[in-house]
N, C-alpha and C positions, 0 to 999 in steps of 0.2 A: 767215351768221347773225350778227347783230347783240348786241352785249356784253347791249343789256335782253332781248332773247327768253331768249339762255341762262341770265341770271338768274330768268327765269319758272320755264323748264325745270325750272331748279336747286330753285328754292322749291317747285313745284307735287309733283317728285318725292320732296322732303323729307317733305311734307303725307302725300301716299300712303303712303309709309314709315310714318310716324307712327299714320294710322287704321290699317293694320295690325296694327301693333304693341298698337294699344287694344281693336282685336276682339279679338286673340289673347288679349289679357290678361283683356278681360271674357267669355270664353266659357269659359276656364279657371277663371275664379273663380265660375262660377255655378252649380257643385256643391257651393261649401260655403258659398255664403248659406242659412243659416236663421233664418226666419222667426218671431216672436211673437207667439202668441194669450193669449186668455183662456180658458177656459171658456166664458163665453160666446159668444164667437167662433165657436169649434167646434160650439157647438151653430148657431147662428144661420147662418154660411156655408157650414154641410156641409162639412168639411173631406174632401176624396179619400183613402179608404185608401193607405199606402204615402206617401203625404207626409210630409217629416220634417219637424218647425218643434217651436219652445219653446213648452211650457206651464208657464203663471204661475198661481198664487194661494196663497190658503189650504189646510192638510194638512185636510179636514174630521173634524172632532171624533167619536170612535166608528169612524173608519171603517181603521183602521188593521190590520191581521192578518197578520202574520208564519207562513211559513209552514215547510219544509223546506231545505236547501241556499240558504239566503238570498235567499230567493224572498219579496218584500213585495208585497204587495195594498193601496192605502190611495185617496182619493179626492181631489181639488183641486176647489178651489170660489173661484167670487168672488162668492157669497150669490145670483149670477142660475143660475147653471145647474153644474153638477155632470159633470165626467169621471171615472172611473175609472182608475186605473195600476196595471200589474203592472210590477215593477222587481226584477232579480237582480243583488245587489254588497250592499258594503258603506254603508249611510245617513249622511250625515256628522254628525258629533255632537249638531247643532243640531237633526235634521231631529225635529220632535214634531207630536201635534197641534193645530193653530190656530197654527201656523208658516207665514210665508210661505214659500214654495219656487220655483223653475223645474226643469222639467225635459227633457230632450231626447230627443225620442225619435220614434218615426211612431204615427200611428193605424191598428188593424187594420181588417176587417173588421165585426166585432163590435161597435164604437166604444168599445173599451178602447186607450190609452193602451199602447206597450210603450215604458219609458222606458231609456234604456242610462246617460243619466247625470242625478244629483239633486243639485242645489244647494240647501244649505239657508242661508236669509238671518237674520240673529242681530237683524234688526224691520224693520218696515218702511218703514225711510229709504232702505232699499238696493232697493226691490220696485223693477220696472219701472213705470213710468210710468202705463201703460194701467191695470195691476191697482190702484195706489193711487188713483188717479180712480173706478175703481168702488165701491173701500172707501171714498172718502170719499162718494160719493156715497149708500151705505145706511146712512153711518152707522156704518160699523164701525173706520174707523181713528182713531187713537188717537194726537195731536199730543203731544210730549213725553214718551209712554210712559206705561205704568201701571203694573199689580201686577211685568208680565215685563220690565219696563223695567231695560234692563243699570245697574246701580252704579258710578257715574263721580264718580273724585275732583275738586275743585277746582283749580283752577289754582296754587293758592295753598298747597296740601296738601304737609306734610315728606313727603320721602322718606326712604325708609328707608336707612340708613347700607349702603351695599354694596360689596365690592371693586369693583365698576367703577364705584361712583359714586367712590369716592375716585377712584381710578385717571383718571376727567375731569376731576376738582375740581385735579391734579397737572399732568396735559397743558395747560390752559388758561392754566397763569401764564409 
């Protein structure tokens, strides 16, 4: 055997190794890709019961009903088409309605939404992608914020005198 075949050897058995190792790694990892819709989405591709994937939008307005042992009923909308959520836990402080949100969870049968977990987003600079394309597209979002638009001081704004601000103003010299 010649020094170039067993360097082939060597390289071609490396290669092998390698896709190996990338199967392994991507067949591993492909229980915990989850997926994001819209709303619309779900309505329009049929989503398979028992599919998990994130749903995004709007908390729709009125539709919110709190119920026993922190059992929430409320609806997500991105103004085309409307899902339903039932969610048991705690709602994070933001979550209201005409709030953006995502939520994670599978579709039943039923094509109610059971969500395990609710993020709720404080406007929508932080929404996914897909959802703010819809909302600007009907018109509903809202560039620089409006009435719920968070209160942001200047750049230029005194701070207010505090142990740890003295406490940096001392470290820095």
């Amino acid at each position: 055997m010649t020094r170039k075949s067993r360097r082939l050897i060597l390289i071609a058995a490396c290669g092998a190794v390698l896709a190996l190792a990338l199967g392994l790694i991507l067949s591993a990892m492909s229980g915990s890709i989850v997926f994001f819709r819209s709303p619309a989405d779900v309505a329009s591709q049929g989503v398979a019961p028992g599919t998990r994937f994130r749903l995004g939008g709007l908390v729709k307005d009125g539709s919110v009903k709190r119920g026993p042992d922190q059992n929430v009923e409320f609806a997500v909308t991105d103004t085309n088409a409307t899902v339903p959520v039932q969610y048991r836990g705690l709602l994070p402080d933001l979550f209201r309605e005409g709030q953006g949100i995502v939520a994670e969870g599978t579709l039943d049968v039923g094509g109610v939404f059971r969500a395990d977990t609710v993020l709720a987003k404080h406007d929508e600079n932080y929404m996914p992608r897909e959802v703010a394309d819809a909302l600007k597209a009907q018109g509903r979002w809202q560039e620089g914020g409006g009435k719920d638009a968070p209160k942001v001081a200047p750049k230029d704004a005194a701070k207010p005198e505090t142990a740890d601000a003295t406490l940096g103003q001392r470290s820095e010299r």
